[in-house]
Structures are given as C-alpha cells and as structure tokens.
C-alpha beads as a LAMMPS data file, in Angstrom:
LAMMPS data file: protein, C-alpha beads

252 atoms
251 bonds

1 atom types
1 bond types

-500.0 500.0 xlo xhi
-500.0 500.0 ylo yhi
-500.0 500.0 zlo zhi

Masses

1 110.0

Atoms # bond

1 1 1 -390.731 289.462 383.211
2 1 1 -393.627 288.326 381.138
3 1 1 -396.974 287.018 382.368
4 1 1 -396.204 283.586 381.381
5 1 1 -392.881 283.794 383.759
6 1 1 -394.973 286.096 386.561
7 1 1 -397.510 283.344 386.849
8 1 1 -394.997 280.590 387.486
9 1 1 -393.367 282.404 389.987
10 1 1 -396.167 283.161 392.000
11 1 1 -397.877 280.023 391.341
12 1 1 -401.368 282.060 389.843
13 1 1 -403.428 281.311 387.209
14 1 1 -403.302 284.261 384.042
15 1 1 -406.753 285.202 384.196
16 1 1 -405.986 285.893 387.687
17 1 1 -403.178 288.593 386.842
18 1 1 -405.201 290.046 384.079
19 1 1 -408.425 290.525 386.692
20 1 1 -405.915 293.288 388.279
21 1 1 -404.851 294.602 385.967
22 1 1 -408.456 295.399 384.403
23 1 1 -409.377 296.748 388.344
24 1 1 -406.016 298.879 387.598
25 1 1 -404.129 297.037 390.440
26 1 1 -401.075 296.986 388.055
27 1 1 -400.305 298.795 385.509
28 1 1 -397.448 296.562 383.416
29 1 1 -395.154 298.390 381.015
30 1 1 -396.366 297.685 377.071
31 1 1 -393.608 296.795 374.918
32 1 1 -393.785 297.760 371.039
33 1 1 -394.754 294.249 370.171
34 1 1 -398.004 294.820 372.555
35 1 1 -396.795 291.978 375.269
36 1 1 -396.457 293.288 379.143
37 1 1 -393.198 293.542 380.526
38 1 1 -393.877 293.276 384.301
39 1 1 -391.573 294.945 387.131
40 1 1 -390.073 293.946 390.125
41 1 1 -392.509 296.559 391.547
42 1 1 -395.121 294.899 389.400
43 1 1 -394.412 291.827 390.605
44 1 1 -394.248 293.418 394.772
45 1 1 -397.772 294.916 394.264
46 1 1 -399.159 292.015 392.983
47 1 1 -397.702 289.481 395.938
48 1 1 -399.333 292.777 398.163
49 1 1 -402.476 292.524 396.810
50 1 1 -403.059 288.822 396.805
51 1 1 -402.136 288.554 400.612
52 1 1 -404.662 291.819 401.362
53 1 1 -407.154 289.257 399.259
54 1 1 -406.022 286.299 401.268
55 1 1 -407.061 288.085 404.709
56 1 1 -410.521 289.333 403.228
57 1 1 -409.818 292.114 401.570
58 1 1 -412.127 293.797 398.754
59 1 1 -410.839 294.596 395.561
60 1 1 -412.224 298.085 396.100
61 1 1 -410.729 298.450 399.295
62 1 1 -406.948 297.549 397.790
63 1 1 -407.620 299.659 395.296
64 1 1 -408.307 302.816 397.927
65 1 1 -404.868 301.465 399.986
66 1 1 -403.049 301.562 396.920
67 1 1 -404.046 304.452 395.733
68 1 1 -403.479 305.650 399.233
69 1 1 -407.130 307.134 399.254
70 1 1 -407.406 305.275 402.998
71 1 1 -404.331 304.138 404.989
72 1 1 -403.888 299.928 405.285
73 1 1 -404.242 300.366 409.557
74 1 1 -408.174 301.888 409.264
75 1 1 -408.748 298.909 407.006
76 1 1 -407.505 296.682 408.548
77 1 1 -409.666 297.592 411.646
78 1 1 -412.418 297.316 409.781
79 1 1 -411.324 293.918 407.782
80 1 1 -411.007 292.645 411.420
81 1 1 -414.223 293.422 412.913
82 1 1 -416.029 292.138 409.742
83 1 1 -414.058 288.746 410.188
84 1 1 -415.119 288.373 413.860
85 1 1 -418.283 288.804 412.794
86 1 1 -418.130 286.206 410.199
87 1 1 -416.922 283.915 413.048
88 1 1 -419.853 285.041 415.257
89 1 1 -422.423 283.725 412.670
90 1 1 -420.037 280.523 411.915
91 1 1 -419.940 279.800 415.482
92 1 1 -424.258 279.398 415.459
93 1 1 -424.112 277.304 412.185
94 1 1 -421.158 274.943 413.525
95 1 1 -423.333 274.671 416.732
96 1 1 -426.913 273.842 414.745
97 1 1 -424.669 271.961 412.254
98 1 1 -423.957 269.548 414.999
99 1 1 -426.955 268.871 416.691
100 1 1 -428.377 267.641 413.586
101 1 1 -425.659 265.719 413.206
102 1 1 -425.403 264.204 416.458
103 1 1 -429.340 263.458 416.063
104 1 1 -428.719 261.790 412.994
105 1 1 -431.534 263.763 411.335
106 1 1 -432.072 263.190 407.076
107 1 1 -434.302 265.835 405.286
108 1 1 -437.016 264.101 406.124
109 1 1 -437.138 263.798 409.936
110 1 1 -435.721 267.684 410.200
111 1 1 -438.048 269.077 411.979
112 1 1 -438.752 272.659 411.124
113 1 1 -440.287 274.037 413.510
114 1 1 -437.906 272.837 416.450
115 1 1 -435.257 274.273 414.695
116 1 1 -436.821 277.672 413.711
117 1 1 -437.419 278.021 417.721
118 1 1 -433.805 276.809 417.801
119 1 1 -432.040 278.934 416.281
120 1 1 -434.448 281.999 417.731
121 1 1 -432.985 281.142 420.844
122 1 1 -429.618 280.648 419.947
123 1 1 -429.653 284.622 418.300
124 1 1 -431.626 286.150 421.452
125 1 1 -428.489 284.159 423.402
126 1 1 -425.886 285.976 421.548
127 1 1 -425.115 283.593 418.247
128 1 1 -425.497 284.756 415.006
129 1 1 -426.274 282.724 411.621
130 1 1 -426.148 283.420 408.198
131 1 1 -428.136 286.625 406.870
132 1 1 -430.549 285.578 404.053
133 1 1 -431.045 289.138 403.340
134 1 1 -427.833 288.946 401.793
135 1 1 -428.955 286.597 398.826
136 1 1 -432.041 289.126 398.198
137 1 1 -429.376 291.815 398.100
138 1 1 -427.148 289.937 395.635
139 1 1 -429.911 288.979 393.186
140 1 1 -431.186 292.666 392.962
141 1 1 -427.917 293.796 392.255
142 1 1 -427.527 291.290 389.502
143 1 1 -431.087 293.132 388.282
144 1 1 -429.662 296.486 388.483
145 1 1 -426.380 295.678 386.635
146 1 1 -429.054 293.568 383.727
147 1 1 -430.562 296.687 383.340
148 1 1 -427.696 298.703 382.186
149 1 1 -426.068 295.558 380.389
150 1 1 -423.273 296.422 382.846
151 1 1 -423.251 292.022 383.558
152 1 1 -422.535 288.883 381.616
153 1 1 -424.536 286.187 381.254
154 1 1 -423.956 284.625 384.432
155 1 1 -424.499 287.195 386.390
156 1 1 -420.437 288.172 387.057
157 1 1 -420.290 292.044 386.816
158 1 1 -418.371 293.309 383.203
159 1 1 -417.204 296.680 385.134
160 1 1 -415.938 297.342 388.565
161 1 1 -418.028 299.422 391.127
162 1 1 -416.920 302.475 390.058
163 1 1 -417.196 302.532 385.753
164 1 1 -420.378 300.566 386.663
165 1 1 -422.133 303.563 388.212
166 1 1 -420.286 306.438 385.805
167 1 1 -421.951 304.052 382.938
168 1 1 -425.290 304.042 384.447
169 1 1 -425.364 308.077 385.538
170 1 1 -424.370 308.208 382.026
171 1 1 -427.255 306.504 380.421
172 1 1 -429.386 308.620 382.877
173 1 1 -427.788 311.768 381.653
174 1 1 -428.530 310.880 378.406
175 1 1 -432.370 309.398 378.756
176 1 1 -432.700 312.785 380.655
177 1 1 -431.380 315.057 377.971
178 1 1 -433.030 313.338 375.183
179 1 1 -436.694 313.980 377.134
180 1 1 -435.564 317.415 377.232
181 1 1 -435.234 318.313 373.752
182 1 1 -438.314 316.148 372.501
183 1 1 -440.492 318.346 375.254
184 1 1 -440.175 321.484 372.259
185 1 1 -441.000 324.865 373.652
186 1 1 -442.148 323.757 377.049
187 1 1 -438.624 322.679 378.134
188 1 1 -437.795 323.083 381.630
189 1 1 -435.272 321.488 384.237
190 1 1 -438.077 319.215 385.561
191 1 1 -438.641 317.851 382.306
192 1 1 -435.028 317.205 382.572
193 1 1 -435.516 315.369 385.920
194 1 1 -438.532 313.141 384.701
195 1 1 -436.225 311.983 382.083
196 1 1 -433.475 311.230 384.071
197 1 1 -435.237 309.592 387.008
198 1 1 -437.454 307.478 384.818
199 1 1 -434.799 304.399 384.448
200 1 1 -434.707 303.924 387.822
201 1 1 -438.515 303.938 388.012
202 1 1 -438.298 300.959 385.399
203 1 1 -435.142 299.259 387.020
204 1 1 -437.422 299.092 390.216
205 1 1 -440.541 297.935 388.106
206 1 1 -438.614 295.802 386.605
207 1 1 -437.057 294.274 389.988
208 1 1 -440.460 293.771 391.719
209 1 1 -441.359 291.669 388.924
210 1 1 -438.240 289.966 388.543
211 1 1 -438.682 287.874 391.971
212 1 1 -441.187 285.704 390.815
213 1 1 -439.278 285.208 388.008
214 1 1 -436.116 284.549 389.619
215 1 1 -437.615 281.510 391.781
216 1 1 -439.553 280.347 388.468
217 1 1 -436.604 280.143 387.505
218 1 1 -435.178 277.672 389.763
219 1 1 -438.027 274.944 388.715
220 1 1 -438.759 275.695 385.542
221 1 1 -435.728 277.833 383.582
222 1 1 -437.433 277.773 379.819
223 1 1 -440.668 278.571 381.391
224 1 1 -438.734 281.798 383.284
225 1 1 -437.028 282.504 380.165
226 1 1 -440.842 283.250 378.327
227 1 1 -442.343 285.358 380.872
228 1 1 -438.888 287.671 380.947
229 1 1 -439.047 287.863 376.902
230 1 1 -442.384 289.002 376.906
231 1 1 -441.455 291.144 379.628
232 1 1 -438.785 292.458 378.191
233 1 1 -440.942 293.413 374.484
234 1 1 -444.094 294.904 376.711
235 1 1 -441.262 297.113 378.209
236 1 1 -440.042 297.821 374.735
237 1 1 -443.531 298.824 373.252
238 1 1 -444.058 300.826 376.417
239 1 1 -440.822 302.697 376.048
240 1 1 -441.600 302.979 372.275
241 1 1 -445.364 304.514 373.280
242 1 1 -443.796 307.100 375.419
243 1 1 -441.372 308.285 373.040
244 1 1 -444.104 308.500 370.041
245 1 1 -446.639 310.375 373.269
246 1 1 -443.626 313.055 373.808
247 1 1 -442.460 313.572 370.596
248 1 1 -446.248 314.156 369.333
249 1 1 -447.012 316.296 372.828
250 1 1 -444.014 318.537 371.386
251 1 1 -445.360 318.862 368.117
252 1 1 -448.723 320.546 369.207

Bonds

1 1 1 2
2 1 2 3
3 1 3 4
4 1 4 5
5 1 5 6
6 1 6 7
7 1 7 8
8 1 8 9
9 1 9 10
10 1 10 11
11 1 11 12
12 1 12 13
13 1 13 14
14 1 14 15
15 1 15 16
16 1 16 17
17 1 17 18
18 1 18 19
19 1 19 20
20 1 20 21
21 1 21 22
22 1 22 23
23 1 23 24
24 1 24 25
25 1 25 26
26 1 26 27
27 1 27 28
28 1 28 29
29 1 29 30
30 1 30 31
31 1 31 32
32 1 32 33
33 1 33 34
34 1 34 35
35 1 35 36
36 1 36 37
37 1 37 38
38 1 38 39
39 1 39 40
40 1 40 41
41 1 41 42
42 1 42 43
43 1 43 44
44 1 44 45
45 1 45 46
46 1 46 47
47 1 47 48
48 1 48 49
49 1 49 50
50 1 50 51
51 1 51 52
52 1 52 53
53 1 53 54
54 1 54 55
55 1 55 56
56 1 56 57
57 1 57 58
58 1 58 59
59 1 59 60
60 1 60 61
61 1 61 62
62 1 62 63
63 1 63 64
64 1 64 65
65 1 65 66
66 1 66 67
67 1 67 68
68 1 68 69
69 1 69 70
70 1 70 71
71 1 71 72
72 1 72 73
73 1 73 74
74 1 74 75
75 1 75 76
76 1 76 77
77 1 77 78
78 1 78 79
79 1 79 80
80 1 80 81
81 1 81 82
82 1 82 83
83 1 83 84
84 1 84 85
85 1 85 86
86 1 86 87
87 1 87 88
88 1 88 89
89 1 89 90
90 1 90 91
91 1 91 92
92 1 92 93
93 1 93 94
94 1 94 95
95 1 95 96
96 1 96 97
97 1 97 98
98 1 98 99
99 1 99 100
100 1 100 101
101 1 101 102
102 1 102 103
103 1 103 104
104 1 104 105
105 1 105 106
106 1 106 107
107 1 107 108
108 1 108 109
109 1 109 110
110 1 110 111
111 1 111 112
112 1 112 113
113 1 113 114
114 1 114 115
115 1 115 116
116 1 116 117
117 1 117 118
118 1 118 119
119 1 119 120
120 1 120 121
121 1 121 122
122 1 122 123
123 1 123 124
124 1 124 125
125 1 125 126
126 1 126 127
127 1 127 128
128 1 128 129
129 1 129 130
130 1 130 131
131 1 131 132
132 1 132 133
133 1 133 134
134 1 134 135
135 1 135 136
136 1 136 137
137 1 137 138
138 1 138 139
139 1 139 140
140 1 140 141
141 1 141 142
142 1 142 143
143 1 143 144
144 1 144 145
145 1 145 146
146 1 146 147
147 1 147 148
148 1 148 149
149 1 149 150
150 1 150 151
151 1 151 152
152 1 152 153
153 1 153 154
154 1 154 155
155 1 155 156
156 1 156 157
157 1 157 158
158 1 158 159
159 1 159 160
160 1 160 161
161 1 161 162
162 1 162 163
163 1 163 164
164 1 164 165
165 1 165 166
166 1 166 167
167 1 167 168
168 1 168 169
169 1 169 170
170 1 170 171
171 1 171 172
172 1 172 173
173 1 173 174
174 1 174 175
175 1 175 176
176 1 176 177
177 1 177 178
178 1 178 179
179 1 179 180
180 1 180 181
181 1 181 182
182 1 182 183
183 1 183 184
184 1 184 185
185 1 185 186
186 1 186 187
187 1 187 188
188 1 188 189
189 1 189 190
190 1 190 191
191 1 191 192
192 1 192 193
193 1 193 194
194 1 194 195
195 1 195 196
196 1 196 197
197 1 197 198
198 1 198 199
199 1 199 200
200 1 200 201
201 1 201 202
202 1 202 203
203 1 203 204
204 1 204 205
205 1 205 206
206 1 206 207
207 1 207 208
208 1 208 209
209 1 209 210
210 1 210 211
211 1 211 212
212 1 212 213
213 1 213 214
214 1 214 215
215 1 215 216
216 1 216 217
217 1 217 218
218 1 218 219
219 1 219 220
220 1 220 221
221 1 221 222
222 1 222 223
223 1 223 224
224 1 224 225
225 1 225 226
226 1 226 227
227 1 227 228
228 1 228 229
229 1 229 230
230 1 230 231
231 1 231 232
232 1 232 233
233 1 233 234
234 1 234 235
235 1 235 236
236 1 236 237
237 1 237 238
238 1 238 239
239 1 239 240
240 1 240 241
241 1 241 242
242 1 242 243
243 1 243 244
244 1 244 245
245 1 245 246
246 1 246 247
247 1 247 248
248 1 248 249
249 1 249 250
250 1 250 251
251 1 251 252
C-alpha cells in the first residue's frame, strides 16, 4: 500500500504518517525506487497508535508500549489518573467560566481581585484550575532546545526527546574534551568537567535573561529581536575571549 492509498484509508493527513515514522512508530518497507510500501501490520500499528493518541497518549509513551519497554495496562493507569486530573482543573474553569458569564462581566468590569479570592477559595475547596507554571516550563524548554539548535523557528522541537538529549550530551562531550586538550600539561579530569558543565552554565545565563525578552517580545517583537542579537554576539565575543584566555594559559 503506498502512503497516498494509507492516508485515504484512514482518513489522515501525510505529514501525519511521516511524523511516525520519523518518532520510529513504523518502519515501512523501501522499495528500489525509494517509495514506502506499507503493511497490513504497518497499517495495524498505525490505526494502534492513533487511538493510544486519541485517549491522551504521548508519543514517548507509545513508543515505550511498542517497543514493549512498559506494558499498555501500567499506562493506561497512569493515562487515566492524568485525565481525571485534567477534568479536576476543567471542572474549576467551567465553574469560574460561568459566573462571569452569568454576571455578564466584559474586560472591563472583571474585577480582579474578587476573582483572585475566588478562585483561592474554590482550590482550598477542592477545585483545581489551570497551572501557569506550565507555560514557564514550556518556554524554558523552547530555550534549552534554542541553545543546542535542537528547534525550528517556531519553537516545534526538530528531534524527539531522546536524539534531543544524545545531541546535547554530545555537544557537552565535545566542549568538554576540547577544554581538555587546550589546558596543555596541566590536564586533569576537572578540567574535563569545567568544560563540559560550562554550556549548561550559559544555557541557564542565557534563560534568566531570556524572560524579559520573551515578554518584550509580546509588545514589541523587532525591539526583542535587537536585544537577543546583541545578546547573542556579547555571548560570542565572550566565548571567543575564553578560548583565546585558555589556549594562551596553555601556552605559558
């Protein structure tokens, strides 16, 4: 079956099918003219993983169940309890939801500070809303995978979880090894260690200062765009410095 046939059949778009298959979901059969040739086994994983997606299932967590690295019942425990939580937290919004509604407020007559004691005592009663710690979370991951050029330009990760960190120890490893040699005759394993440590001292640098940025952002994008340019060449001439500081240090 080709993809063309595969996605009619299923009703999916293409980019969809191809998403698994770079997450090694499926692995179709190449033909000597390069085009897949997809299986009825193909085809039965695939209708398997998009119902496991369907009920809130992670791609990394199909991935271990297929790979049978976890069986599908301790998952699905744990696919469960995350849902009811989800409901939990729905249940506080629906509630606050409607109040305003019923109130009739508009942006303008909201008023904050009823709510905020709201919706304190709505969580002390047992309701739960929406964790904003979640969006910190998500933009310092978005950081993180900047760093290593391991994301596009919106943001959408280029590598799965997995080849994501393998990269990034990687580009550690190598940071590390290349402050080794450069330290000459007074090599050691903690010179080894500074090196290899010192990206994540500069991914968290680099996050603390990203913030501001972030919500500059938001109002004023070109302005945003300036301050992380010149961010990004004082880290370049920093890096630079250190480099020419070691490589001279080694020298003497």
């Amino acid at each position: 079956m080709t993809i063309k046939q595969l996605e009619q059949q299923l009703e999916i778009p293409r980019a969809t099918i191809r998403f698994y298959e770079k997450e090694n979901l499926i692995s179709p059969e190449r033909l000597d003219n390069s085009y897949r040739e997809y299986s009825d086994d193909d085809v039965a994983t695939l209708k398997k993983i998009i119902i496991l997606r369907r009920i809130g299932f992670s791609v990394s967590d199909i991935k271990k169940v297929l790979d049978e690295e976890c069986s599908l019942q301790v998952l699905l425990e744990e696919n469960i309890t995350a849902l009811e939580n989800q409901i939990k937290e729905l249940e506080g919004a629906i509630s606050v939801s409607r109040i305003m509604q019923e109130r009739n407020e508009s942006i303008l007559t909201l008023d904050e500070n009823m709510y905020w004691t709201e919706i304190d005592e709505m969580e002390k009663s047992g309701l739960r809303f929406k964790d904003i710690l979640n969006d910190v979370v998500e933009f310092e991951k978005g950081v993180i995978l900047n760093e290593f050029n391991l994301a596009d330009n919106e943001g959408k990760p280029l590598y799965n979880l997995k080849e994501s960190i393998l990269r990034a120890l990687g580009l550690c490893l190598l940071l590390g090894l290349m402050w080794y040699i450069l330290e000459g005759k007074d090599r050691s394993f903690g010179i080894f260690l500074q090196g290899f440590f010192w990206p994540f001292i500069s991914i968290l640098f680099c996050s603390i200062l990203g913030l501001p940025v972030y919500f500059i952002g938001k109002k004023n994008p070109k302005l945003a765009e300036k301050i992380k340019k010149i961010g990004t060449a004082i880290a370049l001439i920093i890096t630079v410095g250190i480099l020419i500081l070691a490589i001279i240090v080694s020298q003497n």
